[in-house]
C-alpha positions as CSV (number, residue, x, y, z in Angstrom):
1,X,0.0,0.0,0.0
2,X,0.9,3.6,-0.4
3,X,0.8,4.6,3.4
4,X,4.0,4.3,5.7
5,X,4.1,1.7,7.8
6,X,6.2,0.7,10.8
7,X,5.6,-3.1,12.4
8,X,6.1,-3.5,16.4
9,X,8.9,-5.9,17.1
10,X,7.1,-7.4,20.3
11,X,3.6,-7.2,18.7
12,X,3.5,-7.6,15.6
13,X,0.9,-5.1,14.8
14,X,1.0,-2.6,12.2
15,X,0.6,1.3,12.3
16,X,0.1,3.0,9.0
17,X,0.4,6.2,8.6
18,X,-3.6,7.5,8.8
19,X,-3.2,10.5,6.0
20,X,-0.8,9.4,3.6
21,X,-3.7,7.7,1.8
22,X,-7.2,8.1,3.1
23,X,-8.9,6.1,0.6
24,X,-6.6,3.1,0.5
25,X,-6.8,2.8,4.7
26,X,-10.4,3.1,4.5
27,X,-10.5,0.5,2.3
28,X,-7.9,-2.0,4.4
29,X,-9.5,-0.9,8.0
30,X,-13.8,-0.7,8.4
31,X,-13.3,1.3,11.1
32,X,-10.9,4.1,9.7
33,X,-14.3,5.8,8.6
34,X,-14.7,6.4,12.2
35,X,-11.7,7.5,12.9
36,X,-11.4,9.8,10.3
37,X,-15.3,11.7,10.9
38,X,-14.2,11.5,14.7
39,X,-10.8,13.6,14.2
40,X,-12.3,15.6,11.4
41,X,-15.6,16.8,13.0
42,X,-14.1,16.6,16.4
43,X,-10.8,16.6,17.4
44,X,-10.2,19.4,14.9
45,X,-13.0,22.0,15.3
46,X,-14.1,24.5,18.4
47,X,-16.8,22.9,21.0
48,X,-19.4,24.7,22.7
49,X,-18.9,22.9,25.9
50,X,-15.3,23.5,25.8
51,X,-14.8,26.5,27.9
52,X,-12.2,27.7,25.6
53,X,-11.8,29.0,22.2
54,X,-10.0,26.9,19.5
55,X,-10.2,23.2,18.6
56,X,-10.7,20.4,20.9
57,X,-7.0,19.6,20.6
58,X,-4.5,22.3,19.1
59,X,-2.1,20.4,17.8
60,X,-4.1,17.5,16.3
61,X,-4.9,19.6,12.6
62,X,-1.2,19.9,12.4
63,X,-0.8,16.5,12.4
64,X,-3.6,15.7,10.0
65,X,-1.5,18.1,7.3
66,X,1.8,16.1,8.3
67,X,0.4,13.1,8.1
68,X,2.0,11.7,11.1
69,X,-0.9,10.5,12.8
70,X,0.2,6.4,12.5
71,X,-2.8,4.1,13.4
72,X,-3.5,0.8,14.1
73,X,-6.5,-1.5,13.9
74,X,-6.7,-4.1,16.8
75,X,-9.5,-6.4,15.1
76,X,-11.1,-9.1,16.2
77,X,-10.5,-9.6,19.9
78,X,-12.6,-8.3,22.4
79,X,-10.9,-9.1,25.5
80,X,-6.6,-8.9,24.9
81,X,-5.0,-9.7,27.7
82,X,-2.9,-6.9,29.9
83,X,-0.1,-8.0,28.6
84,X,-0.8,-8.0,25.0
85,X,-1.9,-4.9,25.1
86,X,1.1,-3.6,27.1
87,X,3.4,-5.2,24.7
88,X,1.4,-3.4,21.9
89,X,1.6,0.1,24.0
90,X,5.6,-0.8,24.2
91,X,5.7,-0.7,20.7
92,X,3.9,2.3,20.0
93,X,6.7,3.7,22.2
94,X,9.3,2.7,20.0
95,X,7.8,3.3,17.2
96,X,7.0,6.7,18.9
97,X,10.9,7.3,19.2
98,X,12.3,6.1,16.2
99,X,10.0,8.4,14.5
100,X,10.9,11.5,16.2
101,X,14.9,10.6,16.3
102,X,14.6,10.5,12.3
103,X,12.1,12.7,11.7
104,X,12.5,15.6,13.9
105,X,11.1,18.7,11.8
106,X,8.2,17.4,11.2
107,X,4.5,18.4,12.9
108,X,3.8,16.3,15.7
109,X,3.9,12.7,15.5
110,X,0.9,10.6,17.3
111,X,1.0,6.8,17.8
112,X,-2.4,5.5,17.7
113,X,-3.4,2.2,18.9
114,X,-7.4,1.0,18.6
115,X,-9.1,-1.7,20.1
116,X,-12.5,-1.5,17.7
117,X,-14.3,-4.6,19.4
118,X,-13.1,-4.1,22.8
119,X,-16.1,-5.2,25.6
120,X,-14.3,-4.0,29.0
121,X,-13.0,-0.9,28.4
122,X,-11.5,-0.9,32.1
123,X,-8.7,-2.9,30.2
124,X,-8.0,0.6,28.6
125,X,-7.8,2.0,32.0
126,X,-5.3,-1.0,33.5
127,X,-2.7,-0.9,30.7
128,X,-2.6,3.1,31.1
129,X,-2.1,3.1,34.6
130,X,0.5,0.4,34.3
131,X,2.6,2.0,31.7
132,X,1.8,5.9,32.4
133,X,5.4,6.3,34.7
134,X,7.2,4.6,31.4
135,X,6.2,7.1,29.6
136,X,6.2,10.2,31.2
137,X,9.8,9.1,32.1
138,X,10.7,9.3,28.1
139,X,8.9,13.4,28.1
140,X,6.1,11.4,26.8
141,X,2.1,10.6,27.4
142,X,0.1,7.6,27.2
143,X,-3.6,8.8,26.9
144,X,-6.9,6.8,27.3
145,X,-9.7,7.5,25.0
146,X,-13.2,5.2,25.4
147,X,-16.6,5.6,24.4
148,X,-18.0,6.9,28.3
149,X,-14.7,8.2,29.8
150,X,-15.3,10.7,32.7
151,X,-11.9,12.9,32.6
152,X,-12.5,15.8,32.8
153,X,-11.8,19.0,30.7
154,X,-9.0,21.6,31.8
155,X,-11.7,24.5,30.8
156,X,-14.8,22.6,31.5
157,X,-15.1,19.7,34.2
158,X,-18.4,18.9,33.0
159,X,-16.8,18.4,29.4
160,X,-15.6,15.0,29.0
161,X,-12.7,15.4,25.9
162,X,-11.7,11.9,26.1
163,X,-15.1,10.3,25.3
164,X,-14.1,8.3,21.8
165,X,-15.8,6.3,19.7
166,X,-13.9,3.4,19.8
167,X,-11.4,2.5,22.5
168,X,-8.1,3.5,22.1
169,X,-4.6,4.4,23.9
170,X,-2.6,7.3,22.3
171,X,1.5,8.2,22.0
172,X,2.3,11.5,21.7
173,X,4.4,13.9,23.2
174,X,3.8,15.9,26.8
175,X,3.4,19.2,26.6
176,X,3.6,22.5,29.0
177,X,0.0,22.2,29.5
178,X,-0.2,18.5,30.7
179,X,0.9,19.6,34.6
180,X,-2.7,18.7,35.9
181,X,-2.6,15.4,34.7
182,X,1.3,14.9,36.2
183,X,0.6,16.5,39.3
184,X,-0.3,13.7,41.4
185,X,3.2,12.3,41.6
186,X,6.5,13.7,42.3
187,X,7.9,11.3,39.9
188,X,5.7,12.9,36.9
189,X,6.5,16.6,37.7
190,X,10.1,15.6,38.5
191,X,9.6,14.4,34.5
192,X,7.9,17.2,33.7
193,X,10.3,19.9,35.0
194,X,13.3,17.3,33.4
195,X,11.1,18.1,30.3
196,X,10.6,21.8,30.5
197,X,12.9,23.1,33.3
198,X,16.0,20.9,32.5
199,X,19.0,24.1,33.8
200,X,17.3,23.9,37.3
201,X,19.6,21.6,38.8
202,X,18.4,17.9,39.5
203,X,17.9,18.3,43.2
204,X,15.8,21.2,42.9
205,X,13.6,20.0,40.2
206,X,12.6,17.4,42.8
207,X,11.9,20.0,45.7
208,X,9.4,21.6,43.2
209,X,8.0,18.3,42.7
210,X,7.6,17.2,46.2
211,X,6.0,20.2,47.1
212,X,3.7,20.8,44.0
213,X,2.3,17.6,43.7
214,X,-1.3,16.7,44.8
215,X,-2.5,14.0,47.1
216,X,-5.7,12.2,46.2
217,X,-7.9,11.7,43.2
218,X,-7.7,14.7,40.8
219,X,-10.8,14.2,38.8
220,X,-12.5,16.8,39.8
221,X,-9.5,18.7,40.5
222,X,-7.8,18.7,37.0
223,X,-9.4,21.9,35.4
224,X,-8.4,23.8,38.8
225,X,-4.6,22.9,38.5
226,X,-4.6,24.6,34.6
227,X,-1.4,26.1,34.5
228,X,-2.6,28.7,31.5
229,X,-4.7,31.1,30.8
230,X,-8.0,30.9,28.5
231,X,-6.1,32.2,25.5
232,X,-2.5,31.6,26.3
233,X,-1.0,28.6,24.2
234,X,1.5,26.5,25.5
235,X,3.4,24.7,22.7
């Protein structure tokens, strides 16, 4: 086919590169469709229930016009185990990295993994919470998207922006505006200043984190712990 591909070496499984050629994915996955009118008249465009102005999420249209959104189509199993899907999350990681070590001027890439027949979407929720550290250690995020999730909004808590479709775990890199979601752990803001803050010498990056981290369930608490304002944009 004409879209990029890259195979995870654990796995197996396939991501192809969403945009390089709609009409041939389409015709390869049944569910790219979906994926497509979900980014499209979603991900892409403002919200009323947003509490902000712009699209859903910034950075996703530049993506779309750099084609490196890479997807793949988990088919046919609707209850993986942890560990398949971890191995599967692994990849996307790798994949993730060797993308951005050889392909570093380009828009931002996203690693896409999709679980279209998925029953128990709490699976989605386990392999996130197992692998979140991993990833936040590497400057990057593991996000959970499901059809029913109840994060919250930074803008909006009664917005729910990761309510998907289809059930799904995304790669893609952290970014300044990602603290809420970090600050319940020292270990994810001592990450996230690594990230951001790297001249602040090590043992002061983890004072900061030890005393601006939150204890207890941040649902509620994420769109109070926005680090920006309403129009401010943190690349």
């Amino acid at each position: 086919m004409n879209a990029r591909s890259c195979i995870g070496k654990r796995s197996g499984v396939d991501w192809v590169s969403l945009y390089d050629d709609v009409d041939e994915c389409a015709s390869r996955f049944p569910e790219a469709p979906g994926l497509i009118s979900w980014i499209e008249d979603y991900l892409i465009r403002p919200h009323q229930s947003l509490g902000r102005t712009g699209a859903v999420c910034p950075f996703v249209k530049q993506a779309v016009k750099g084609h490196t959104i890479w997807t793949a189509f988990v088919s046919g199993d609707t209850d993986p185990t942890v560990e398949a899907m971890q191995d599967m999350v692994d990849d996307a990681m790798d994949i993730y990295i060797d993308l951005i070590d050889t392909d570093n001027n380009t828009p931002l890439h996203t690693v896409v993994t999709i679980f279209p027949d998925l029953t128990d979407c709490r699976l989605i929720e386990a392999v996130q919470s197992a692998r979140k550290s991993q990833f936040v250690q590497r400057g990057l995020m593991l996000g959970e998207f499901y059809p029913g999730c109840q994060q919250t909004g930074l803008w909006n808590k009664d917005f729910f922006p990761l309510d998907s479709p289809m059930p799904m775990l995304v790669v893609r890199k952290m970014m300044k505006s990602d603290f809420p979601f970090l600050a319940s752990s020292p270990e994810w803001l001592y990450a996230y200043l690594s990230q951001y803050a790297p001249d602040l010498p090590a043992r002061l990056r983890r004072a900061i984190a030890e005393r601006l981290h939150v204890h207890g369930d941040l649902t509620e608490a994420i769109a109070e712990l926005r680090i920006h304002e309403i129009n401010q944009r943190l690349d």
